[in-house]
N, C-alpha and C positions, 0 to 999 in steps of 0.2 A: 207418375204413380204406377204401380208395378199389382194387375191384380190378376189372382189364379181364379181359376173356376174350372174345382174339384167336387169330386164326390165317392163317398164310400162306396157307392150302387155303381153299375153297368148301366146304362138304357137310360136314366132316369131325365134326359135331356141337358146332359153338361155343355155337351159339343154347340146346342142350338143356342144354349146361351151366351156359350163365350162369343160365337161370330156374329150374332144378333145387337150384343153390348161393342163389337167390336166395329159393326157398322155405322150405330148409334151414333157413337163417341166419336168417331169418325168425320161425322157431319160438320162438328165445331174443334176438332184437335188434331192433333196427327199422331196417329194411334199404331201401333205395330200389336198383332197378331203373332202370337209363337203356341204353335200345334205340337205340344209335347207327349203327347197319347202315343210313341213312337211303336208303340207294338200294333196301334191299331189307328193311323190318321186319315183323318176324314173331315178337317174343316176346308180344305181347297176342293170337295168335293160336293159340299153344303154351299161355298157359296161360289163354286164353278172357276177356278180359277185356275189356271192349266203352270203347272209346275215346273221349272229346270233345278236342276241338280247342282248345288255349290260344290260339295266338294264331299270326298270319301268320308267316314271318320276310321280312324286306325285305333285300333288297341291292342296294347303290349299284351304276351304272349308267352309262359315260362319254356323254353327249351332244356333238356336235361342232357348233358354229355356225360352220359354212364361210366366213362371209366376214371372221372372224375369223383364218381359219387359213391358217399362212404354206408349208403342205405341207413342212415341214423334216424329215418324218419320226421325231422328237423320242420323242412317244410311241411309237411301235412297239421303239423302242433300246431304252428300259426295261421296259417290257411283258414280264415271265417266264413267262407263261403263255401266250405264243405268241396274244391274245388280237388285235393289234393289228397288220394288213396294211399296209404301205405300198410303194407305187409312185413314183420318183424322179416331182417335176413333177404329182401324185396327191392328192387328199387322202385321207388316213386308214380304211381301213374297220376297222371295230370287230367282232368275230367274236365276240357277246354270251353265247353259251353257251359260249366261254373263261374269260370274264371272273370274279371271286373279288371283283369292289368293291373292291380293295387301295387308288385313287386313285392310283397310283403316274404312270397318264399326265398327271390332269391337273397334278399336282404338277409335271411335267417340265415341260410345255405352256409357249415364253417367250410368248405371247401372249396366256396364259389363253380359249384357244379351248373348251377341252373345261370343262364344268360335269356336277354330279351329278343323274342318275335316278333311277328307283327301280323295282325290280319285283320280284313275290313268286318266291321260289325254294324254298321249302317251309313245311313249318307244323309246329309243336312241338305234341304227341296227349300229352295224362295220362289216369291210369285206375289206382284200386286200387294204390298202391304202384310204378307204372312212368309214366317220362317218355319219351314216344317222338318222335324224327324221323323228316321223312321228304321227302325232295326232291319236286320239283312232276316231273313227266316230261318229257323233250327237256329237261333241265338236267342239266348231263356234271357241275359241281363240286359236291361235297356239304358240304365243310371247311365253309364258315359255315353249314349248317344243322345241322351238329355242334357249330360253336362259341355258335348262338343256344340251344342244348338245354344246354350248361353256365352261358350266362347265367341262364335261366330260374330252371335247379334247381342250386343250387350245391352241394347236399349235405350241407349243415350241418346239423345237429342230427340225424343219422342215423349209428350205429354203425357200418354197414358200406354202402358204395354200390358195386353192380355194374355195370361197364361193358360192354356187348357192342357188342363192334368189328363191321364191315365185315371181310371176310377180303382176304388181299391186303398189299401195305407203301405203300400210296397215300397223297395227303396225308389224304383222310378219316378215315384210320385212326390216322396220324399225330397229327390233332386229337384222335382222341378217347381215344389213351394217354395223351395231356403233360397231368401232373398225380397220375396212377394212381401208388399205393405200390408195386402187385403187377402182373407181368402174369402170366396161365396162357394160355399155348401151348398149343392145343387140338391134335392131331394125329391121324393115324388109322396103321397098322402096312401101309405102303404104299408104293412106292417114290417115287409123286408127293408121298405126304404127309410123308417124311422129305426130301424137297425142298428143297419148301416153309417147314418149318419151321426150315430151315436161314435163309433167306431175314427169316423174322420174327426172330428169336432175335439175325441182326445187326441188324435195325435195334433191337431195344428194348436193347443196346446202344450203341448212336450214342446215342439219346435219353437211355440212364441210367435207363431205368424197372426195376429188377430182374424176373427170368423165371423162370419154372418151367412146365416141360413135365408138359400133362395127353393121358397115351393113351387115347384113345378105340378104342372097338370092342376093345380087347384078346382078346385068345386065338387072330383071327382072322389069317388072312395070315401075312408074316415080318415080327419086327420091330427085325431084325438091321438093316437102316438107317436106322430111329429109334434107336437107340441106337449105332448109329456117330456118328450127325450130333451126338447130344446128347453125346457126349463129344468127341465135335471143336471142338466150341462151346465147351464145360465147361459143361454143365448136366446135371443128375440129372433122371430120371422123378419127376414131384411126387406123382402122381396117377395108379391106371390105372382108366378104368370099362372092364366086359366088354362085349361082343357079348352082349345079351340081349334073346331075345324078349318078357319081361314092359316090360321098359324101350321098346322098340319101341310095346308095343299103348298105356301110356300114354301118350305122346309124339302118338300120330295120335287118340287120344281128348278132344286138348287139356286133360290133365292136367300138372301139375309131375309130373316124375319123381324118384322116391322110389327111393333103390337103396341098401345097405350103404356102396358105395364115395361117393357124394356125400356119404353122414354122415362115414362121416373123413376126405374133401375138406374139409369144413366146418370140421372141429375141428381141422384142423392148422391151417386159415387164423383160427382165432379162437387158438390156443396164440401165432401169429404178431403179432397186435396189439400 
C-alpha cells in the first residue's frame, strides 16, 4: 500500500507524520520511507539517520547551434514551462532553470537546431529504511528529481511505502502523489490551514488519488473551518493527533514520535489494505 502524506500548508506537521506512521507500520511490516520534499528534506534529520548518496540525477538540457537556427520562434510556441524566450528576427534564449528536459522544443525544431545536454539537478540519499531527494540549489523544478526517486525505489517487495510530499499543489507534489493508493491531508485547526487544505483535497481529486484528512495540533485554535472545508469537500477527519508537548520534545530530539493517536492512525491504514 503506497500512502502520501501531503499538505497544502508549510509547517503544519506533514514530515512528523509521515516518519511517525512510518515507524509505527514499521513495527509489524516492512515499510520504506521515500522523503520527496526534494527542495526541502528533512525526514533523515527527524529521525537521525545519516545519509549516502545513490546516485546523480541528470536531466536533459536544450543546446542551440545558431547557425543552424532559422530564428522562427518554433520552440518557444511549445515550450509550457515558459522555459524558452524568443524575440521576432532573435535567436532563441533558453531560461535553463525553467527547463524540466521534457524535449518538447527540440522535437518542434524544423531544422533540428536544438540537440540534448546534460546537467545534474539533484541526487537520490538512502539510509536505513528511507529513499530521499533532494534538488541541487538555484534549480526552481524538482518534478524529475521526484520522478528519478520513484525510478530508483519502486517499492516493490515492501508492504506499506510512505510518501512525504512537498507541501503546496505544484507539479513536484503532483509527481509525487500519481501512483499513491491513499493520500492523508495533513492540516492544522487554523484559518490558513483550513485554506489550504481546501486547495490540496481538489487537486487529489483532479488526480483520483483518494483523501483523508489528518488534524494536526488538535485541541488547539478553532477548528470550525477544518471542518467546514472538510465537509464542503466531502471528506471526514481521518485522523486527529493532539497539541502535545511530550510529542514536541521527541520530534527536536530527532526521535520517531510515538503517541496513542499515530497507533490507531496506523491501524485503520493496515484494517484499509
Amino acid at each position: 500500500m503506497r500512502i502520501a502524506v501531503t499538505g497544502g500548508k508549510g509547517g503544519t506537521g506533514k514530515s512528523m507524520v509521515a516518519t511517525a506512521l512510518a515507524h509505527e507500520l514499521g513495527k509489524r511490516h516492512k515499510v520504506l520511507l521515500m522523503d520527496m520534499d526534494v527542495d526541502c528534506p528533512n525526514d533523515h534529520l527527524i529521525l537521525n539517520i545519516k545519509r549516502k548518496k545513490a546516485l546523480d540525477v541528470r536531466q536533459m538540457i536544450p543546446v542551440l547551434d545558431k547557425k543552424k537556427c532559422i530564428k522562427c520562434g518554433r520552440c518557444a510556441e511549445v515550450c509550457r514551462e515558459n522555459a524558452v524566450a524568443h524575440v521576432k528576427g532573435q535567436h532563441p534564449i533558453f531560461v535553463l532553470d525553467q527547463c524540466i528536459g521534457c524535449k518538447a522544443c527540440m522535437i518542434a525544431c524544423p531544422v533540428g537546431a536544438i540537440s540534448a545536454g546534460e546537467r545534474v539537478s539533484g541526487h537520490v540519499y538512502t539510509g536505513n529504511g528511507l529513499v530521499s531527494g533532494e534538488i541541487v540549489p538555484t534549480q526552481k523544478e524538482g518534478s524529475p528529481v521526484v520522478n528519478a526517486v520513484k525510478e530508483f525505489e519502486s517499492g516493490e517487495g515492501y508492504d506499506f511505502v510512505v510518501v512525504d510530499t512537498a507541501a503546496g499543489t505544484h507539479c513536484t507534489v503532483i509527481a509525487a502523489l500519481l501512483g499513491c493508493d491513499v493520500a492523508l491531508a495533513v492540516t492544522e485547526p487554523t484559518p490558513l490551514g483550513a485554506c489550504d487544505l481546501g486547495l490540496i483535497l481538489d487537486l487529489l481529486n483532479v488526480l483520483k488519488v483518494p483523501g483523508k484528512i489528518v488534524l494536526n495540533r488538535a485541541g488547539i485554535g478553532d477548528r470550525s473551518t477544518v471542518d467546514a472545508t472538510a465537509k464542503e469537500k466531502g471528506f471526514d477527519v481521518f485522523a486527529e493527533v493532539p497539541y502535545s508537548k511530550e510529542i514536541m520534545k521527541q520530534y527536536t530530539r530527532g526521535e520517531p514520535v510515538t503517541h496513542e493517536a499515530i497507533k490507531k492512525m496506523a491501524e485503520k491504514l493496515e484494517a484499509m489494505e
